[in-house]
C-alpha positions in Angstrom: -3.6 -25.1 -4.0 -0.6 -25.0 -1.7 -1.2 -24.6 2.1 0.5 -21.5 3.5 1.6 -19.9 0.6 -1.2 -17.6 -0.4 -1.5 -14.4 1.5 -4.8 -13.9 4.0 -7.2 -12.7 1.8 -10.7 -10.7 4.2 -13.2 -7.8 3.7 -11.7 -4.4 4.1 -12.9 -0.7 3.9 -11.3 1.7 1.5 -11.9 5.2 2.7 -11.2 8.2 -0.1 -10.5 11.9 1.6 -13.9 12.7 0.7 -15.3 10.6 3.3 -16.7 7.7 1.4 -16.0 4.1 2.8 -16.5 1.0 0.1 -16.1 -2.5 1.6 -14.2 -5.0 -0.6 -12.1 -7.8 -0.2 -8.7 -7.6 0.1 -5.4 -9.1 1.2 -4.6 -5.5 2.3 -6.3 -3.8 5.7 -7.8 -0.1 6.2 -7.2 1.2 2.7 -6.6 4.6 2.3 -7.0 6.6 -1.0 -7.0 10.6 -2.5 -9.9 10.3 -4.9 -12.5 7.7 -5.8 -15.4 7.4 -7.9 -17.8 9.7 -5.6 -15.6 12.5 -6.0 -13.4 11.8 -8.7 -14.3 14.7 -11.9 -14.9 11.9 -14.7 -17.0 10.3 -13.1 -18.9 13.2 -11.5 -19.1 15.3 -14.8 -17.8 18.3 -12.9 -14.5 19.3 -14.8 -11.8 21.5 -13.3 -10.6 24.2 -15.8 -6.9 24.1 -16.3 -5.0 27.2 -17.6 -4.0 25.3 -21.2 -4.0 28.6 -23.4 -1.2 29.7 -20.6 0.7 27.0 -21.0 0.8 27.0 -24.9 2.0 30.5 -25.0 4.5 30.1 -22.6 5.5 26.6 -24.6 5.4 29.3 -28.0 7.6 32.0 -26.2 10.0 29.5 -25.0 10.3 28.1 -28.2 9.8 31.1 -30.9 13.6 30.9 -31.8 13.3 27.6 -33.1 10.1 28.1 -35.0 11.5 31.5 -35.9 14.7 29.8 -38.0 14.3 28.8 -42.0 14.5 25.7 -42.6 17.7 24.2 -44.4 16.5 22.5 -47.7 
């Protein structure tokens, strides 16, 4: 390997906003993050419930002209 090419490469903490800390190594310092696998809902099995039957009406009323029209054959 080339000397002085390769960036410095040391142990670092990642801290998520939940407040867990997980010590890797890294050529960055003081890593911050949003979610990690503590907290994160796959791998915690506790799912948030999105409004999808909403959304698909609303997608349906938008649309309901186009679906609405006979087809040309």
């Amino acid at each position: 390997m080339k000397k002085g090419i390769h960036p410095e490469y040391a142990d670092t903490n990642i801290r998520c906003a939940c407040g867990n800390e997980i010590e890797v190594g890294s050529t960055k310092t003081n890593i911050s993050v949003e979610i990690c696998s503590k907290c994160h809902p796959f791998f915690t099995g506790k799912q948030k419930l999105i409004d999808t039957a909403g959304r698909i009406e609303r997608f349906r009323k938008k649309y309901e002209k186009f679906q609405n029209q006979e087809k040309p054959t």
